[in-house]
N, C-alpha and C positions, 0 to 999 in steps of 0.2 A: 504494500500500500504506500500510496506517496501522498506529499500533502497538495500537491497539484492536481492529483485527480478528484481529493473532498473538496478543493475550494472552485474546480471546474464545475461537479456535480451542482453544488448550492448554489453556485454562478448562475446555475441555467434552470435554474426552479427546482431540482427532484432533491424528493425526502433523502435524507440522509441514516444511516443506520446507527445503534449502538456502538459497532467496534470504528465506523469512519469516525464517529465524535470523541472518544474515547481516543484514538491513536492521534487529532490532532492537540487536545490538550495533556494525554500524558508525554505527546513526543517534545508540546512548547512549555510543560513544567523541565522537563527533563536538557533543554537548551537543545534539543535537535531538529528543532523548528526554529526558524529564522523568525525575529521580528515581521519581518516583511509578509512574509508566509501569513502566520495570524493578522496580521492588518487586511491581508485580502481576504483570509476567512469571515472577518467579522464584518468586512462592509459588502460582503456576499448576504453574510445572513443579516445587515441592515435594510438592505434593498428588497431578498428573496424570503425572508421572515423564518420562523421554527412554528412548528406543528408545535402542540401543549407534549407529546411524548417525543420530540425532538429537543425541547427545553428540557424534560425531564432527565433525558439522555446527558444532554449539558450539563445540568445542574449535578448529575451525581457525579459523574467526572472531576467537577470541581469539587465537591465536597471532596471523593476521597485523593484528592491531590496532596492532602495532609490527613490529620489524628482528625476521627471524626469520637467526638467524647461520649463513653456511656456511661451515662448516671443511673444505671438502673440499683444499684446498691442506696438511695436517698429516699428516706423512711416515709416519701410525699408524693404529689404531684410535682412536675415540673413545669415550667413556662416561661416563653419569652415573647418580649412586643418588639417590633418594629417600625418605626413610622419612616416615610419616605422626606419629611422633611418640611420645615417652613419659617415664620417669623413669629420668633417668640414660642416654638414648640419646644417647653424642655418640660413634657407630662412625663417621659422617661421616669423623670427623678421622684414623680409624686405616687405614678403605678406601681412601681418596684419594691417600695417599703410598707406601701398597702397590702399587694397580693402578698411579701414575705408573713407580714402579720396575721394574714393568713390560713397560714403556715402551709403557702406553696413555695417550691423554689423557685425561683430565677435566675439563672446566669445569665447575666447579660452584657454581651459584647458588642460596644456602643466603637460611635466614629467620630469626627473630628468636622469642625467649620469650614466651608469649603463655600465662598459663593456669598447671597444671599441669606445659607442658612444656619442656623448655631448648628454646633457640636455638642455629644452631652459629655463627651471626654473634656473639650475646654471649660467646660461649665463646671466640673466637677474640681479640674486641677485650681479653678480659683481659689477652693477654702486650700489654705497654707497646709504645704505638707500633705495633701493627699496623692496618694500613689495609685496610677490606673495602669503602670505597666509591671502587672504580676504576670508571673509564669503561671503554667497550668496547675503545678503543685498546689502555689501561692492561693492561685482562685480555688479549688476545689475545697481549702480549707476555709477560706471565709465563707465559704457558699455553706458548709456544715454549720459554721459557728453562729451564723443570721442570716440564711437560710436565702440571702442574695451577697451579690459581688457586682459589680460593674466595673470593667476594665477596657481596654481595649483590643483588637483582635488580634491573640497573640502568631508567630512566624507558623507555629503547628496546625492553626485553621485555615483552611480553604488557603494556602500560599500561593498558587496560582491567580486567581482574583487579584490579586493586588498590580500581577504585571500586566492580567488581559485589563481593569480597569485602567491603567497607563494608557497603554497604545488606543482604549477608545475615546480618552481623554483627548486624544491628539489626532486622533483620525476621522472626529467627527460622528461618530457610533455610538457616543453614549445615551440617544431617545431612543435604542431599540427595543421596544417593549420585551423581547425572549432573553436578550441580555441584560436588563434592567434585573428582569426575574430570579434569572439563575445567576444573579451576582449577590444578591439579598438572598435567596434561598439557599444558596450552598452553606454560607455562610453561618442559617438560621438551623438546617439539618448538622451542617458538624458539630453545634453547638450541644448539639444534644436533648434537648430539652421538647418532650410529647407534646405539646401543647402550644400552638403559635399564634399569636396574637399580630395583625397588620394592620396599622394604619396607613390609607394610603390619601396623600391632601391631591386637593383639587379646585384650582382656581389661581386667581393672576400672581399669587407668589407660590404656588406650588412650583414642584421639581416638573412634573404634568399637569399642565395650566387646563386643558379640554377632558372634561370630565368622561366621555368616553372613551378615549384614552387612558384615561387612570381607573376607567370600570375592568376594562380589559386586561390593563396590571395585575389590579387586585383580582381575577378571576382566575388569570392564569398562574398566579400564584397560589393559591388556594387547590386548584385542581393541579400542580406541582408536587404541593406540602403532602396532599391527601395519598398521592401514588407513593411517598416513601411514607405511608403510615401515621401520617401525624394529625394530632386535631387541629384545623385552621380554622379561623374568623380573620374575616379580611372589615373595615371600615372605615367608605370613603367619609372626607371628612373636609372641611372646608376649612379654605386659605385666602379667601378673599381681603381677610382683615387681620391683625396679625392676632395671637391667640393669646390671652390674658392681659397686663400691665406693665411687662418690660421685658427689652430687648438688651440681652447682653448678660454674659457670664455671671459673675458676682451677682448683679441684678436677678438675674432668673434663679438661680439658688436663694436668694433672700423671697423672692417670689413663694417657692417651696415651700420651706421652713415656715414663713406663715401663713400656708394651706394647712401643714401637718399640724399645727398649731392651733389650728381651727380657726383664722384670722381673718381668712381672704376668701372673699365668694365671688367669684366670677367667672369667664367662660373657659378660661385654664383647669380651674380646680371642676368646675362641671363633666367636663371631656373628660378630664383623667378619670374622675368618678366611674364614669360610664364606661370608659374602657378597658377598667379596673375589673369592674361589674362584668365584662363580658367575656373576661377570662375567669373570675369566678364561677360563674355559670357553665365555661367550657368545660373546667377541671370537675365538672360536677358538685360540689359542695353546696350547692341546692337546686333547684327545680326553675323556678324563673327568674327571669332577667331584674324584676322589682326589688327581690328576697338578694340580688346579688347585690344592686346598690345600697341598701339599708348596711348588707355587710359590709360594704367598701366605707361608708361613711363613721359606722361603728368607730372600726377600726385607725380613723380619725380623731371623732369625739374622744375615744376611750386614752390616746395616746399611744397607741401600741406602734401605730406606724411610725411617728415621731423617735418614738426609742432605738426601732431598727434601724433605721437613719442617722441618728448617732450612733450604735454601734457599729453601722459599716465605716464611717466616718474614720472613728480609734480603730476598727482592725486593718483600713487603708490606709493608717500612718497621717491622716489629716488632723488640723488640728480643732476639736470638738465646740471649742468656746465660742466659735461661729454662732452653734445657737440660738446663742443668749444675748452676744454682742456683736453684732454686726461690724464693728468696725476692727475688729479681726482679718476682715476679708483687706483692709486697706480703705484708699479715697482717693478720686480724683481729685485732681486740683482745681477742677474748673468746672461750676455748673452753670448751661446759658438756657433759653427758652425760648421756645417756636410760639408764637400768639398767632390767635384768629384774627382776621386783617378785616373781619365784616360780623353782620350777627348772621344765621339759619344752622342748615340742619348737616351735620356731619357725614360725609360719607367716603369709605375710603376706596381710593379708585385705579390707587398704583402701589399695593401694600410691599411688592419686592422693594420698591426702592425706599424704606422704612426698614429691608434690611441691607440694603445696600449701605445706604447712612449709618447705621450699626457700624458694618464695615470698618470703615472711612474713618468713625472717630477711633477706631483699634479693636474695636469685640471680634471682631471678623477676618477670615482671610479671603482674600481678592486672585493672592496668588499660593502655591502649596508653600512656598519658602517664607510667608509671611508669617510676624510674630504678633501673638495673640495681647490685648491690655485687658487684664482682668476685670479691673474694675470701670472699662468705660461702658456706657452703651446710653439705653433711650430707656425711659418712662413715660406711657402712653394716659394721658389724664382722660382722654373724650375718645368714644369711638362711633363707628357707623350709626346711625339713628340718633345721634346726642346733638340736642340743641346747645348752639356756643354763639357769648356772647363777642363779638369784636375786642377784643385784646382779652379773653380767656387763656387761660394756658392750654395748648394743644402737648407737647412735647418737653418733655425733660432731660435735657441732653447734659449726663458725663462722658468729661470728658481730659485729656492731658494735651492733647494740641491746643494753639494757640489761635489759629489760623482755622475755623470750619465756615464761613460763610459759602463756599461748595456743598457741606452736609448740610446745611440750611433750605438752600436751595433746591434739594434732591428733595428732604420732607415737605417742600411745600409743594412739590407737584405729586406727593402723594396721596393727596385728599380734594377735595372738592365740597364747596359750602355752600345750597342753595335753599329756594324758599319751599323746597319739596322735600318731603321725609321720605328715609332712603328705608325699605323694611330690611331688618337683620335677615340673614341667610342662618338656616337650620345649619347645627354645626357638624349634624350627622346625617348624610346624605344617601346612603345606601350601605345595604349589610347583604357580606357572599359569606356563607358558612354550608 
């Protein structure tokens, strides 16, 4: 077999088999496939597409391109979420110590800021001293000891992914929905864990802005997850506006801490609720969807979530007093403020570039070589539907440059002010399970 004949084959439309997909990504983990080689594969299969057992093909290949982990010896369920990405999404951090509380597990192996969108790896390295690059030893112990971990994906999972995400980085390839799929998926199978939870956003700051498009993600992942055995829920989920009160590391963990606190209600701590709830409910630990949110919120009220979350905290070498005092995390030097320049009715109409401004002031990177500022970002005062009066505060920008009148300008062609009320958009859009 050559790899000229699999990228001819997919060149010209025909299915391709288990051992043609198989032999081009163990010959391109293995360095016997050229770059070049896989760049033609993958923009064969961006043009000529994957059947769902074409992807499924993919995706197991990549999984076992490394250590796929079994946790079958962990005295519980297991579970892990996903979400594809957006502004202001760091529910990661509020499901995680819920479902633990629980007492399901989760390992969860999180990614990094890239774009428009946070990281819940940068989000996490803001409290001082927190370590997210443990070894597999490392995680499996904390995953016993508080029954989650959150690290990042260590060289043993899916290692392949990391080069074929490269070259689709750069060749143009990365909206192909089968590689979208089985780059998330491989990932989410070696991870281990029965039970997979996806969010997938949809709308002008999503990763896939056309909601059919991100139906077709989340389906094909779902009927992906299901052929290797696993229970999926997929749930699209809107990105039109960015999701809770602030953008930006430090920020979104201060965000957290008082959700688990039971301080902050809003469309953040709701989603997570419900998403929480929908892995409750997959893992079985009760009958319907209602009985799952009561339990998700329990375990809020009661503090149990709150405790796991400081517990992972001290067993990731961070340092806890975050808590309690915020100002642990550090301070910007600089806080300035976006004002409404008229009176009516808030509506947000270009919410990427609300993370693009993130960006710009340091919360984000633009480029992979770029360094993260923990403590800058945005505090979002009004959102979609909120009447504002002319010099209200729309935006609360920290920040350590000197110089943003650019970030300024990006926030104000984010929104649109007029005498019409804009209705909120349902934050949960469709469920594939």
């Amino acid at each position: 077999m050559r790899a000229y004949d699999v990228i001819y084959k997919k060149r010209n439309g025909q299915k391709l088999s288990k051992e043609e997909i198989s032999f081009m990504v163990e010959g391109y983990n293995k360095h016997e496939i050229a770059d070049y080689q896989m760049s033609a594969f993958l923009m064969s299969v961006y043009f000529q597409n994957l059947d769902d057992q074409e992807t499924f093909y993919l995706t197991d290949a990549m999984a076992n391109s490394g250590e796929i982990l079994d946790l079958s010896f962990l005295d519980g369920p297991t579970a892990d979420k996903h979400s594809t990405g957006g502004v202001g999404d760091g529910t990661s951090l509020l499901i995680a110590p819920i479902l633990a509380s629980c007492d399901i597990y989760v390992p969860m192996m999180s990614g990094r800021a890239l774009g428009h969108t946070g990281g819940t790896l940068d989000k996490l390295e803001s409290i001082p001293g927190f370590n997210v690059n443990l070894d597999i030893k490392e995680f499996i112990s904390v995953l016993k000891k508080n029954k989650f971990a959150m690290i990042g994906q260590t060289k043993e999972v899916a290692p392949v992914d990391k080069r074929m995400y490269a070259l689709r980085d750069v060749t143009a390839t990365v909206e192909s929905i089968p590689l979208i799929c089985s780059s998330i998926m491989s990932k989410k199978i070696a991870e281990g864990a029965k039970n997979i939870l996806l969010d997938v956003k949809t709308g002008n700051a999503a990763f896939i802005q056309e909601y059919e498009r991100s139906k077709s993600l989340a389906e094909k992942m779902v009927s992906v997850g299901k052929q290797f055995g696993r229970n999926m829920t997929a749930v699209i989920t809107d990105m039109d506006e960015p999701l809770g009160i602030a953008v930006g590391n430090s920020l979104e963990v201060v965000q957290t801490i008082e959700a688990l606190k039971g301080k902050a209600d809003n469309d953040f701590v709701q989603l997570s609720i419900d998403l929480a709830a929908f892995t409750i409910q997959q893992v079985g630990l009760v009958k319907t969807f209602e009985q799952a949110q009561k339990m998700a919120k329990e375990k809020v009220v009661s503090g149990q979530a709150l405790n796991k979350f400081i517990k992972m905290i001290e067993l990731q070498k961070g340092n806890p007093k975050v808590v309690d005092d915020y100002s642990v995390f550090g301070k910007a030097q600089n806080v300035s403020y976006v004002k409404a320049k008229e009176d009516g009715y808030l509506k947000f109409s270009n919410t990427r570039n609300i993370g693009l401004a993130s960006c710009m002031l340091g919360a984000g990177r633009l480029k992979v070589e770029d360094k993260i500022d923990p403590v800058s970002g945005i505090i979002i005062y009004k959102k979609t539907g909120d009447f504002v009066y002319k010099d209200d505060i729309l935006f609360e920008l920290h920040h350590n440059k000197t110089d943003i009148n650019d970030v300024i300008e990006i926030l104000n062609s984010s929104y649109v002010i007029s005498d019409e009320k804009t209705k909120k958009n349902k934050k949960i859009k469709y469920i594939v399970n």
